[in-house]
C-alpha positions as CSV (number, residue, x, y, z in Angstrom):
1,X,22.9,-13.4,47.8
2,X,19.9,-11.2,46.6
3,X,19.8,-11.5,42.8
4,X,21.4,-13.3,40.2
5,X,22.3,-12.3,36.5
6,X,22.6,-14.1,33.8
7,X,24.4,-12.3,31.2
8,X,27.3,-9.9,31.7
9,X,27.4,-8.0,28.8
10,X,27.1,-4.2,28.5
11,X,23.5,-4.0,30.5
12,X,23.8,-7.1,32.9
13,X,27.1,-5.6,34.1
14,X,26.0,-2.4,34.5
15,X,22.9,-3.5,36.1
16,X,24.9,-5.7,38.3
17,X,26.9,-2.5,39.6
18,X,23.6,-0.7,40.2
19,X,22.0,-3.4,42.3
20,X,25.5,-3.2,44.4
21,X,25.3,0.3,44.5
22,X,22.0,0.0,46.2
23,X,22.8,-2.3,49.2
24,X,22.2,-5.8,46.9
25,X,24.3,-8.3,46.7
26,X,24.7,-10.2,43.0
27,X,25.7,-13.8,41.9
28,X,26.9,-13.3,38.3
29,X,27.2,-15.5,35.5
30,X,28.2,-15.2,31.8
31,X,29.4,-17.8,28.9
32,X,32.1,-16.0,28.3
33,X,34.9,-18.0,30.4
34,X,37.2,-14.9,29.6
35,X,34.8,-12.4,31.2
36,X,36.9,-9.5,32.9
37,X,35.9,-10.0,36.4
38,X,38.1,-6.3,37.5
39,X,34.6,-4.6,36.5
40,X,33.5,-6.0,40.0
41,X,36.9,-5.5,42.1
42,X,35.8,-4.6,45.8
43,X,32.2,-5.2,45.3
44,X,29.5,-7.4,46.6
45,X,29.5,-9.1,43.1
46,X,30.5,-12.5,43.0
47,X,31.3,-14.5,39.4
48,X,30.5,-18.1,39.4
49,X,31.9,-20.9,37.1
50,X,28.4,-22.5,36.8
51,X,24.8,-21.7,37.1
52,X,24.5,-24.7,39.5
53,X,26.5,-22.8,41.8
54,X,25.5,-19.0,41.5
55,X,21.6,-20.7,42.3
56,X,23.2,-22.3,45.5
57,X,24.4,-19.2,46.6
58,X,20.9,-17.2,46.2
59,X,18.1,-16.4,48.8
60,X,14.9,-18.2,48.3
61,X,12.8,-17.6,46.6
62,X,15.3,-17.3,44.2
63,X,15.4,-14.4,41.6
64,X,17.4,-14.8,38.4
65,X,17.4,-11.7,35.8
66,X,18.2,-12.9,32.4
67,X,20.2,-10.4,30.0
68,X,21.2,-11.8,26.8
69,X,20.1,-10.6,23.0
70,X,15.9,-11.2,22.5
71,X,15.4,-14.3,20.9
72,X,16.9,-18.3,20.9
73,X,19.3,-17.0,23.9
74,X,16.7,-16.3,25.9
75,X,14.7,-19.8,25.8
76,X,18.5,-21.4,25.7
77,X,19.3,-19.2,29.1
78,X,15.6,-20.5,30.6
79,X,16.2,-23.6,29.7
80,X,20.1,-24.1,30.9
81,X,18.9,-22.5,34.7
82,X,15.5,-24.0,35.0
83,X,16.6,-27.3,36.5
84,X,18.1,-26.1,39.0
85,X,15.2,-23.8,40.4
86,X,12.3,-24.8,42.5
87,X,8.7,-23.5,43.1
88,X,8.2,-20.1,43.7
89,X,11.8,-19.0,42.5
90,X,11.7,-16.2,39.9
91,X,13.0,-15.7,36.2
92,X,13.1,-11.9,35.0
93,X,13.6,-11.6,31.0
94,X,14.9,-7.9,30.8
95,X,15.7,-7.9,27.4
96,X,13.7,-6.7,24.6
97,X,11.6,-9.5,23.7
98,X,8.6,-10.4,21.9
99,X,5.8,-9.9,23.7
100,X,4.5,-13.3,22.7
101,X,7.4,-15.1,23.2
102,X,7.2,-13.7,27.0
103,X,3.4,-15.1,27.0
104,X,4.6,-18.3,26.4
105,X,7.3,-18.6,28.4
106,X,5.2,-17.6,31.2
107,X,2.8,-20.4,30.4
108,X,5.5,-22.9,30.2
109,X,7.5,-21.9,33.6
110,X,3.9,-21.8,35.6
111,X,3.4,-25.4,34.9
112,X,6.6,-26.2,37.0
113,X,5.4,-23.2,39.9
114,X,8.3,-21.1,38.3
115,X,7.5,-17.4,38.4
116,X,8.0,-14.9,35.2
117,X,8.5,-11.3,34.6
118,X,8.9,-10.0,31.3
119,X,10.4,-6.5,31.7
120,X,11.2,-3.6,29.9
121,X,14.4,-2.1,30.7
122,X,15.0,1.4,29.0
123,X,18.2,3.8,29.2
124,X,21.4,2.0,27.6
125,X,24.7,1.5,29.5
126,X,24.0,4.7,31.2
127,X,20.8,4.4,32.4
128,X,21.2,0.7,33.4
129,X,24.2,1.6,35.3
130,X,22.8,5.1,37.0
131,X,19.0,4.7,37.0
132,X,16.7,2.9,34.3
133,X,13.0,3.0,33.3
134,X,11.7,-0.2,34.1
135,X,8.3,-1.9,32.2
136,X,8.0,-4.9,34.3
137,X,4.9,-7.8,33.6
138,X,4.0,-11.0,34.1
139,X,3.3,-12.8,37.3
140,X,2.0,-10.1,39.5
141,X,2.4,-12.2,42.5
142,X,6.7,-12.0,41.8
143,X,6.3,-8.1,41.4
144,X,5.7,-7.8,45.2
145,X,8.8,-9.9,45.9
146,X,11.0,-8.0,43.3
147,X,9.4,-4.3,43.3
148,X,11.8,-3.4,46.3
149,X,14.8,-4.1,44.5
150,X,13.4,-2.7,41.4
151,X,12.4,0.5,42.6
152,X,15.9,1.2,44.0
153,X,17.8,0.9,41.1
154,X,14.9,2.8,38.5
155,X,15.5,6.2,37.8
156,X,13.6,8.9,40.2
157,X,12.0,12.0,38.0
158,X,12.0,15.4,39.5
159,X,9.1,14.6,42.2
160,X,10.9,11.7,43.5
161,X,8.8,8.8,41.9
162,X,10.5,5.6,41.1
163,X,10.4,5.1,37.2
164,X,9.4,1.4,37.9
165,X,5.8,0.4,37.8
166,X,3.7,-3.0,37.2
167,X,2.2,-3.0,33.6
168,X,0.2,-5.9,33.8
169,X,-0.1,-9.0,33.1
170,X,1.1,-11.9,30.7
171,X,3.5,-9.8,27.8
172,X,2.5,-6.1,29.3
173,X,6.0,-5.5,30.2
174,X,7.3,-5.9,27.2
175,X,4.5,-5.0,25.3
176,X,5.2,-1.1,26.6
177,X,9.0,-1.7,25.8
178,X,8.1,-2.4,22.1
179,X,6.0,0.9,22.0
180,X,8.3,2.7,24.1
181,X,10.8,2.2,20.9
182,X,8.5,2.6,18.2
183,X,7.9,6.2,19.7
184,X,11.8,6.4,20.1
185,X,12.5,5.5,16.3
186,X,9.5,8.1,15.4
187,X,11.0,10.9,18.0
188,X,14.5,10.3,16.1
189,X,13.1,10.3,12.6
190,X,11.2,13.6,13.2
191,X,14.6,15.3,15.0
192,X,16.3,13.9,11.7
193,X,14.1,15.1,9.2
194,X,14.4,18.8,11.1
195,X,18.0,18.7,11.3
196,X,17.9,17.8,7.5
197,X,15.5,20.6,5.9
198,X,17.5,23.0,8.1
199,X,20.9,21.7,7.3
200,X,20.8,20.4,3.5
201,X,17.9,22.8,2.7
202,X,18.7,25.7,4.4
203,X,22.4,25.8,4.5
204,X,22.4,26.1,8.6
205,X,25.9,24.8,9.8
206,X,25.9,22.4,12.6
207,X,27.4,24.3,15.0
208,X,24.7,27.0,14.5
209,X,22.4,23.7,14.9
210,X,23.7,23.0,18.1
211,X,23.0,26.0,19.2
212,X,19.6,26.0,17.7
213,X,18.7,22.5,20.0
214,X,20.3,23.4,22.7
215,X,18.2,26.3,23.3
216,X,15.2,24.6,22.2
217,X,15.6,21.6,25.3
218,X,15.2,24.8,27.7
219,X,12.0,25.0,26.7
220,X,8.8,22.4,25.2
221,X,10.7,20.3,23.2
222,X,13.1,19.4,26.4
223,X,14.1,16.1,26.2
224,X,17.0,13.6,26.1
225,X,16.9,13.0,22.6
226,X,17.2,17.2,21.9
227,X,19.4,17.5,24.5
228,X,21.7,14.6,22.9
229,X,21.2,15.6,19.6
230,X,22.9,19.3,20.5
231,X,26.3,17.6,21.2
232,X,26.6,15.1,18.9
233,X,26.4,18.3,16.3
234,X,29.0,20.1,18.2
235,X,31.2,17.2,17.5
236,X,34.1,17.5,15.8
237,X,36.2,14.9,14.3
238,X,39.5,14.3,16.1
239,X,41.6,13.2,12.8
240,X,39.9,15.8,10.5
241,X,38.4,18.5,12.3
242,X,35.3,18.6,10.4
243,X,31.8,17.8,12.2
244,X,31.7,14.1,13.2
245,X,28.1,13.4,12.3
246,X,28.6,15.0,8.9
247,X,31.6,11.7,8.2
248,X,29.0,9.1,9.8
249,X,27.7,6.7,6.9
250,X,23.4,8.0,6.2
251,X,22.8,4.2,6.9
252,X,20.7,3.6,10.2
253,X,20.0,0.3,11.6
254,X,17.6,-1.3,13.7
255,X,16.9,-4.2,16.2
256,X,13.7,-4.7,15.0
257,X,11.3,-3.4,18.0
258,X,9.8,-0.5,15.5
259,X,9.0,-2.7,13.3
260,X,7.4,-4.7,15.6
261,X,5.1,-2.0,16.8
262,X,4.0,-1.4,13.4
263,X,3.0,-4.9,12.6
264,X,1.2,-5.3,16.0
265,X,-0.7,-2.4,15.1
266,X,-2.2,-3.5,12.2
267,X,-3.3,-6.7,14.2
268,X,-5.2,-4.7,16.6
269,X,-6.2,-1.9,14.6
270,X,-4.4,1.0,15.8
271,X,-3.0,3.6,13.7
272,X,0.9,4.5,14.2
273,X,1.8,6.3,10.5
274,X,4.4,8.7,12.3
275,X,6.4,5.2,13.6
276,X,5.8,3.6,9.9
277,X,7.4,6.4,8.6
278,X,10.3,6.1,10.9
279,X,11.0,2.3,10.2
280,X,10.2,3.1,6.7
281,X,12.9,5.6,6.1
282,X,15.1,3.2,8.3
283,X,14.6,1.2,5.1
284,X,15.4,3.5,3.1
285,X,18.4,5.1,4.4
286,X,19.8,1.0,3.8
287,X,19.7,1.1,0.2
288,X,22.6,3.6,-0.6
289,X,24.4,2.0,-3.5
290,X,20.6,2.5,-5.3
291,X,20.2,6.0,-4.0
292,X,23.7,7.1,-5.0
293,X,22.9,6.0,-8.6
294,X,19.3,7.6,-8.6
295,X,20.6,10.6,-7.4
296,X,22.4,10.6,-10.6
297,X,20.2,9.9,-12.6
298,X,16.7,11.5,-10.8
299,X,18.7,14.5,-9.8
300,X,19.7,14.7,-6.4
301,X,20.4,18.5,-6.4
302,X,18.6,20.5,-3.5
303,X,17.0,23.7,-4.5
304,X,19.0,26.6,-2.4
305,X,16.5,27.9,0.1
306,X,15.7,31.9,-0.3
307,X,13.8,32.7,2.2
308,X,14.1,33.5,6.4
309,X,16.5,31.1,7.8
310,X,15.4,33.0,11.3
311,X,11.8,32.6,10.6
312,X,12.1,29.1,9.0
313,X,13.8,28.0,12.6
314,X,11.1,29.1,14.4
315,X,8.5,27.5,12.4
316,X,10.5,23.9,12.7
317,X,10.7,24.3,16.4
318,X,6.9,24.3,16.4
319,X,6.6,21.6,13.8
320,X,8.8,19.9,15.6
321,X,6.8,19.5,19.0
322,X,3.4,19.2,17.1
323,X,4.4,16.0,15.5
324,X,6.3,14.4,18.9
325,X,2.7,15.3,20.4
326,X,1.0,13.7,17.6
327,X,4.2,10.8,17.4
328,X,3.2,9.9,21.3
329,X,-0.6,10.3,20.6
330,X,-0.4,7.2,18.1
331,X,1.8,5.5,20.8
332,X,-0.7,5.5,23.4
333,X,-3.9,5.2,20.9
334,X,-1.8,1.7,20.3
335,X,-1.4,1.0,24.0
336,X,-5.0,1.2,24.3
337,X,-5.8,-1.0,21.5
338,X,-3.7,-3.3,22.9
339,X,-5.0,-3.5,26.2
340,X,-8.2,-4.2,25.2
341,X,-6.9,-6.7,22.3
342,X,-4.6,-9.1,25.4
343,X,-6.3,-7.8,28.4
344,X,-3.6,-6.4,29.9
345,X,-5.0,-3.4,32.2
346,X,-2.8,-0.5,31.0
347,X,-2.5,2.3,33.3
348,X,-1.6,5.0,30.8
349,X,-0.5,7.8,33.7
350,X,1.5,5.1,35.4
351,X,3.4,4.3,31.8
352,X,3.7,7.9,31.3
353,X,5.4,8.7,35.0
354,X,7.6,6.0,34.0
355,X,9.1,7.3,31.3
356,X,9.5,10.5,32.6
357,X,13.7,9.8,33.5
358,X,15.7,6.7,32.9
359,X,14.5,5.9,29.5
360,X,15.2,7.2,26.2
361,X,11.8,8.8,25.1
362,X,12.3,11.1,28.7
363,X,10.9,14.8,27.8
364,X,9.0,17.2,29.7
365,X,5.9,16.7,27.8
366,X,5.6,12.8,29.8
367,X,4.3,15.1,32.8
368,X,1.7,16.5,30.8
369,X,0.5,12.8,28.9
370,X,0.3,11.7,32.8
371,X,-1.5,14.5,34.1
372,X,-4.5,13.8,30.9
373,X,-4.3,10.2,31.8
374,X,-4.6,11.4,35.6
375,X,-7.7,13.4,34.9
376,X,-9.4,11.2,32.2
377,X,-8.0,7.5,32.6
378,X,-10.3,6.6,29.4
379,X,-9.5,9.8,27.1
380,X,-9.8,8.4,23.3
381,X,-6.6,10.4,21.8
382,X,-4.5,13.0,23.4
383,X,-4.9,15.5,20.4
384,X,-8.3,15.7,22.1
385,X,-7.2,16.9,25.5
386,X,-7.3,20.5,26.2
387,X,-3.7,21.0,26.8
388,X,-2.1,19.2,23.7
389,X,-5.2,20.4,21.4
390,X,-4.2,24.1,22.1
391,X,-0.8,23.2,21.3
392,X,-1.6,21.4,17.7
393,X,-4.0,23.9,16.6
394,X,-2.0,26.8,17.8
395,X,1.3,25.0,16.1
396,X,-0.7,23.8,12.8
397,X,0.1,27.1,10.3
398,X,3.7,26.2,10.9
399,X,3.8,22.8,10.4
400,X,1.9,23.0,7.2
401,X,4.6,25.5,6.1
402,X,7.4,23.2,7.0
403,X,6.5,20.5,5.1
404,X,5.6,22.9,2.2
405,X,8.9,24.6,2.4
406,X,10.4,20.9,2.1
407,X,8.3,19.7,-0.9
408,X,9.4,22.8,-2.7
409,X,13.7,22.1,-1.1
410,X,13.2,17.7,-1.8
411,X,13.8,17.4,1.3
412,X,11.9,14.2,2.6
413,X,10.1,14.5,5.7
414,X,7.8,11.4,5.6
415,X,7.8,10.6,9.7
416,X,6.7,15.0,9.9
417,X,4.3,14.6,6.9
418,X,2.8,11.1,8.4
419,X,2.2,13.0,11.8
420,X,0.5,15.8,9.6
421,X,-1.9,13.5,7.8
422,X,-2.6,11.6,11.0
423,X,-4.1,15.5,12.5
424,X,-6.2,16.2,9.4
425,X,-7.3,13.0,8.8
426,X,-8.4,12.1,12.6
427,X,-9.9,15.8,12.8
428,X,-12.2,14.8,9.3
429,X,-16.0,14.2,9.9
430,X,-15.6,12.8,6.4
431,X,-13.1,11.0,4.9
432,X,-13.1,9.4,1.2
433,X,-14.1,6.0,2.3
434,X,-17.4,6.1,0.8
435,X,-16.0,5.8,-2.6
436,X,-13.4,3.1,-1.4
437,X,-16.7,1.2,-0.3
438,X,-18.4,2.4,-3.9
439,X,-15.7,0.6,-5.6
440,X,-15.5,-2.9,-3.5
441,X,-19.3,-3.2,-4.0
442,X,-18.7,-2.6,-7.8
443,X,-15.8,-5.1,-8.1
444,X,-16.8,-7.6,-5.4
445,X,-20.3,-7.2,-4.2
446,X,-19.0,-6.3,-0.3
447,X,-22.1,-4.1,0.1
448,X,-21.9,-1.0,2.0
449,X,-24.2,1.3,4.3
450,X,-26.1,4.4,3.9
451,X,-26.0,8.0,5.8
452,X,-29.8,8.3,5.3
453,X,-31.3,5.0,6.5
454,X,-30.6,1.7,8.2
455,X,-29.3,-1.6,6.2
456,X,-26.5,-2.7,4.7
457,X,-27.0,-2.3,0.3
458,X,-25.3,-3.5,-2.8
459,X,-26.0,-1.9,-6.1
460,X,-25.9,-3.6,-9.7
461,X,-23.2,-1.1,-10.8
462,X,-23.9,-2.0,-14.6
């Protein structure tokens, strides 16, 4: 048999039917003795009873693709398979683990001639099951072996290009997964905090809403996230008839990938204030027995809004797409940090190609990141190309009066506010940091340096 999967759950079984689909045969395998094997009924999926079979049963080189939650069950799954495979065989990880953790397992398996691929696999049930974005790294000399397979079942954008590419080595693979969903919990905060300034503060219904996105993914802002956005606010509620998302608890969770990309960026440097934001508010939205009683007592009444709903709309549309721009700027301004930080050789048009269908963060703009990328493989920022800088400076009066317009409703916009500071302040010849370095010299004698001449100073404050 072709491939084997460990880990039938939601994404190994739908991957399982797409590797079918595409002319593969799969050995599956999954703790649960109970598993429901009808999901495979006239296909060239066959369930074994223990991984000592199912290995039997594989092609060599072997190839094994792990799918179970990021973590303990990972190493447990590595190390429950690993004795039965021999050099040269191959372990894909395709859940979404640590980047480090992947670097070490790498390390470990190589010492026994056992191949690793730590791979980002983006799209959900759907995506795994009809075509998903895949961020494979690791042992490059495994990707030649695997890409065939791995390119059949990715997603294909408009011009026909697989949505499976090598990131690099050691943790790449996963490394792009993390920042692929620290841009997918910033995209959602910003949709969030638009859908909330136009629904709490200015009184549009949902309906009108769903409407109002749906018209907006014909155009820029077309993407999966708009597009699915649009019908979850046409929803209505079977039992009550009243719009589903309005009944859903304001309490959102999270696997833990965003704030992972916000931690790695402080260790290499990068800054990613639109994806803080967005894990911050995450935070936030958890603590609802507290905000119910400071509502109470702080005042949780909105002000109405009296102005032009009409003219309001198309301001947010444009505030909208400036801070996604600006949300995937900080996303790739982190993937080159961390290039350089691990070594990892990002192509940044390849990454953007690839998440151009299949995955989550999938939006028209992708084809534009990749183009820049295409053009200028080193470009600093993409606020600084030509075509997104027209964009944000043609966009900028309207997001300024978004967030002003929410300041004056209460409506929080932090991730839209973040992305606003991120433009000003990386557009400033001069920031305040001269008096932040005033004041450590005063309090700790850290020195500082001059505009007018060379050396580093300290000055007896008193």
């Amino acid at each position: 048999m072709n491939i084997g999967i460990l880990g039938l759950g939601v994404m190994g079984r739908s991957l399982a039917l797409n590797f079918e689909r595409n002319e593969y045969s799969v050995a599956g395998f999954d703790l649960n003795l109970k598993f429901d094997k009808s999901h495979f009924k006239d296909k060239k999926i066959e369930i074994f009873d223990s991984l000592a079979e199912l290995v039997h049963a594989l092609d060599k080189p072997r190839c094994i693709l792990i799918m179970v939650p990021a973590g303990k069950a990972v190493d447990k799954a590595i190390a429950s398979v690993r004795s039965h495979l021999e050099k040269d065989d191959i372990i894909i990880d395709g859940g979404n683990s640590f980047f480090m953790d992947t670097e070490r397992r790498i390390k470990h398996l190589s010492e026994e001639g056992i191949h690793f691929v730590g791979m980002g696999v983006s799209g959900g049930e759907r995506g795994a099951l009809q075509g998903p974005s895949l961020m494979p790294g690791g042992v490059e000399s495994a990707w030649e072996q695997v890409k065939p397979m791995l390119e059949s079942i990715s997603a294909k954008a408009e011009d026909g290009v697989s949505c499976a590419a090598w990131m690099g080595k050691g943790g790449a693979g996963h490394y792009v997964k993390m920042v692929h969903n620290g841009i997918e919990y910033g995209d959602m905060q910003l949709i969030a905090e638009i859908y909330d300034l136009l629904h709490r503060g200015a009184g549009i219904s949902n309906g009108e809403l769903a409407e109002i996105f749906g018209e907006w993914n014909e155009y820029d802002l077309q993407s999966y996230l708009i597009e699915i956005t649009s019908k979850i606010l046409y929803w209505q509620d079977a039992d009550t008839g009243e719009s589903l998302v309005d009944l859903i608890l304001d309490e959102a969770a999270q696997k833990g990938t965003g704030r992972w990309t916000s931690q790695n960026s402080l260790e290499v440097g990068a800054l990613v204030p639109t994806i803080y934001a967005a894990v911050e508010m995450r935070l936030m939205s958890s603590l609802k027995s507290e905000r119910i009683k400071a509502s109470q007592l702080l005042g949780g009444d909105v002000p109405k809004f009296s102005g032009n709903k009409e003219q309001l709309i198309n301001l947010a549309e444009k505030a909208l797409y400036a801070s996604k721009i600006t949300s995937y700027a900080q996303g790739f301004s982190l993937l080159r940090s961390a290039s350089k930080e691990y070594d990892f050789g990002f192509n940044y048009a390849d990454i953007a190609r690839i998440w151009r269908a299949g995955c989550i963060i999938r939006a028209s703009l992708l084809d534009d990141i990749a183009s820049a990328f295409d053009t200028e493989p080193e470009l600093p920022n993409l606020l600084v190309n030509d075509v997104f800088r027209k964009i944000i400076l043609d966009s900028q009066s309207a997001w300024r009066e978004v967030v002003k317009t929410a300041i004056d409703l209460g409506i929080p916009m932090m991730a839209t506010s973040a992305s606003l500071a991120y433009f000003d302040a990386y557009r400033s010849e001069r920031l305040p940091a001269n008096l932040i370095q005033a004041q450590r010299d005063f309090f700790g004698a850290h020195t500082y340096r001059r505009v007018d001449r060379e050396g580093v100073f300290h000055t007896k404050w008193e």
